[in-house]
N, C-alpha and C positions, 0 to 999 in steps of 0.2 A: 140360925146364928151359932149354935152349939154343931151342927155339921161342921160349918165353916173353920170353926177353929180346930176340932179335933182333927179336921185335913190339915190345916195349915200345921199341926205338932205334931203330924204323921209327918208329913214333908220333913219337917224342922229334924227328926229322930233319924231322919231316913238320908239326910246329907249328911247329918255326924257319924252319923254309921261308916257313910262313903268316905269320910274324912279321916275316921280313928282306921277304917281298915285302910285305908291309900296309904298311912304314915307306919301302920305296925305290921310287923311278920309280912316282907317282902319277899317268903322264900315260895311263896305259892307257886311260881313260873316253873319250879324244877318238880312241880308234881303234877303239870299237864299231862293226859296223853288221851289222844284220839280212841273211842270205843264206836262198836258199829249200831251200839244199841244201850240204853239206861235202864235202869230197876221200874219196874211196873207197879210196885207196891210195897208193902212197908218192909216184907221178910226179905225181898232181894233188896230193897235199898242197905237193908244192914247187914246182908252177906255180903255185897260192893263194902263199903264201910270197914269192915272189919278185913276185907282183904287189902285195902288202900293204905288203914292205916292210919288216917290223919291226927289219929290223938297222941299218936307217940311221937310227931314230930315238934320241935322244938316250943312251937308258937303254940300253945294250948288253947286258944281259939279256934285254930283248926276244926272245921268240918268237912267232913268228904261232902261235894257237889258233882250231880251229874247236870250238866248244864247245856244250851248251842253256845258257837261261840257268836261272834259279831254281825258275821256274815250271813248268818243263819243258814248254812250247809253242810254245817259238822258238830256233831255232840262229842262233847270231854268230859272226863274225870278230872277232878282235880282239890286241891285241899286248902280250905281258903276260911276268913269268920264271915258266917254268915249276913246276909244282907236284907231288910225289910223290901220287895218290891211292891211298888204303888201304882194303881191303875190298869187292873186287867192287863197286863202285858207279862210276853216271856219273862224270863231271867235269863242273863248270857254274862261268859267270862270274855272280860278284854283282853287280848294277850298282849297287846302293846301295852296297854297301863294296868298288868297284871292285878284286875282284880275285878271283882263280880258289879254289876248294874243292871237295868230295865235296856229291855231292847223295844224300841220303839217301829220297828218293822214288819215283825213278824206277828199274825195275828194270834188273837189268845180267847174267846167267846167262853170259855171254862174259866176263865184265869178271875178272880175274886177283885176288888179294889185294892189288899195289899195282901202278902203273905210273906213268910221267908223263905230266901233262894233254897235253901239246903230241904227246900218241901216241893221241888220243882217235879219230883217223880209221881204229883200226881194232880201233874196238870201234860198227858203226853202227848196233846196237840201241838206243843211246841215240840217234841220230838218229832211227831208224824210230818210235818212241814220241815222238819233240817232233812227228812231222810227225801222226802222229793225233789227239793231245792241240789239235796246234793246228786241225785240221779237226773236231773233237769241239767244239773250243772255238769256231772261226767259225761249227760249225750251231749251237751251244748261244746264241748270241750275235745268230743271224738267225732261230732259234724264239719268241727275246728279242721281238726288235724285230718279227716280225710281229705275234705276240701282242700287243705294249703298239699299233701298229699297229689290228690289228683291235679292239684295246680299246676306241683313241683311236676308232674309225671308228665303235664302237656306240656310245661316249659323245655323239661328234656327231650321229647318227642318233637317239640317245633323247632328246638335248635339241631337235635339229629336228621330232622329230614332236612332242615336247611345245611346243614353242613356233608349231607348226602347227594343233596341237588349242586351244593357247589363241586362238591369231588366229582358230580357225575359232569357240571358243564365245563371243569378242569380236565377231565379224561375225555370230552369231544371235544373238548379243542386242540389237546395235544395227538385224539387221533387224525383230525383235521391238516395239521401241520404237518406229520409226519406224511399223510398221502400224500400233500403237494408237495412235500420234499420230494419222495420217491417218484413221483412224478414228471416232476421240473430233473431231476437225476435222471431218470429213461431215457426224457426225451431230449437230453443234453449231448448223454449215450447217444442215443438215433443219431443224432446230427451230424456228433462227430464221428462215430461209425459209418454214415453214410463218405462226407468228404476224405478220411482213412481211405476207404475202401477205394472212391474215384482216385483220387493219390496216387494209390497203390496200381490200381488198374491203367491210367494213364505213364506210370513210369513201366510197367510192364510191356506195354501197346508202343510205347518208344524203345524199348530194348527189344523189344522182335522185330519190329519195322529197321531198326539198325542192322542186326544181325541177319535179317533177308538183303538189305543195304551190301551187306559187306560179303555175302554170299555170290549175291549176283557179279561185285564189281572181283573176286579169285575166280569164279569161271568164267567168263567174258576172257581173259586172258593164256587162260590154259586153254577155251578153245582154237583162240587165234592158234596157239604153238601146235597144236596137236595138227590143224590146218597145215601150216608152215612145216610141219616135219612129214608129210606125206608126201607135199609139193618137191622137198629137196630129197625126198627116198627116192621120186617115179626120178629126178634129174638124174639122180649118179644110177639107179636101174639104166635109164638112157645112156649115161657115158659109160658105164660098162658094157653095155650091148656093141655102142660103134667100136668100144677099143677091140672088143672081143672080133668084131666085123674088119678092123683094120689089123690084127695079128694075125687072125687067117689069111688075110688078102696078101701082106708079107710071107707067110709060112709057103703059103701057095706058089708066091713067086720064085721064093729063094727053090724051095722042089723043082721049078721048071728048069731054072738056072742050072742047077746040079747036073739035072737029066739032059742038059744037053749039053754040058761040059764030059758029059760022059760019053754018051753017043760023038762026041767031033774025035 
């Protein structure tokens, strides 16, 4: 019976606690800050302490706390009035409602039924568990980023090769298109080079079959003449010869005539 109530006026002590510090010296939030590691024992807690400061700051409640915070991954310094906690459990500062409480997560097998937070340096099982959680959490967090990483890097790689396969089935298709152009162009060329050429060949083969045409039909005529002028040469050859044959035969006569006009 006497257990029972003395818990239930530890509880009772331990929510007015939470209650007078929720409402007084709200300046605690500006005296957070992340450390990699908290006091081991009484001399470094009040070497911490004494470099921190908390008693010169305004709220003279203040105690320097090395504590985790909510999440249980990260240990802070910070200057806050200390809090009763109950039930074997860490102590941790809330940074959303800037002020000390029982973390109810993180295990505690040292941790007493109640103590006060600002005595959390010597209980450093609740440190040995922020510092794995929080190396649990930086490999959990660069498994992360390699992963979305190599994700990012096949995502690039499967859009570059698909944008490689398209440029490559764009560049056989346009060398595709350009053969059959030049192709369909050759042999367009052939074609009309061949019929050119017959063109050409047949208006040639009618202007020399003309030109032998027109050969034949100027000599066929100059032979006639040349014929025709031999025939009337031998003619007047022949009427010169008889005129010549009829002037003698005169010459002849008129001499006999003479000759015997002379002898009578």
């Amino acid at each position: 019976m006497m257990d029972r109530l003395l818990f239930v006026c530890l509880i009772f002590f331990a929510f007015s606690m939470v209650f007078v510090n929720s409402t007084e010296c709200k300046d605690s939030a500006i005296t957070v800050r992340k450390v990699e590691s908290c006091p081991h024992n009484v001399k470094e807690w009040k070497e911490a302490a004494a470099r921190k400061g908390c008693k010169k700051m305004t709220c003279s409640s203040f105690e320097y706390h090395c504590v985790i915070i909510a999440w249980g991954n990260e240990t802070i310094e910070v200057c806050a009035p200390r809090l009763l906690i109950i039930g074997n459990v860490c102590s941790e500062y809330n940074i959303r409602g800037n002020r000390l409480q029982r973390n109810d997560i993180v295990p505690c097998e040292k941790c007493p039924p109640f103590y006060f937070s600002n005595e959390s340096f010597k209980y450093q099982e609740c440190y040995k568990y922020a510092k794995k959680a929080k190396i649990h959490f930086i490999s959990h967090v660069k498994s992360s980023l390699i992963g979305m990483e190599s994700t990012t890097q096949e995502t690039i790689y499967s859009s570059s090769l698909s944008t490689i396969n398209q440029e490559s089935s764009h560049m056989k298709t346009i060398i595709i298109c350009v053969v059959v152009v030049v192709f369909a162009v050759a042999l367009v060329f052939t074609i009309k080079h061949r019929s050119w050429r017959n063109t050409i060949y047949s208006y040639l083969k009618k202007k020399v079959f003309q030109n032998e045409e027109s050969k034949m039909t100027i000599n066929e005529p100059e032979k006639f003449n040349v014929e025709e002028g031999r025939e009337v040469e031998n003619h007047l050859l022949e009427i010169n010869a008889i005129t010549q044959d009829v002037f003698h035969e005169l010459n002849k006569s008129s001499d006999n005539t003479n000759l015997n006009a002379i002898l009578s």
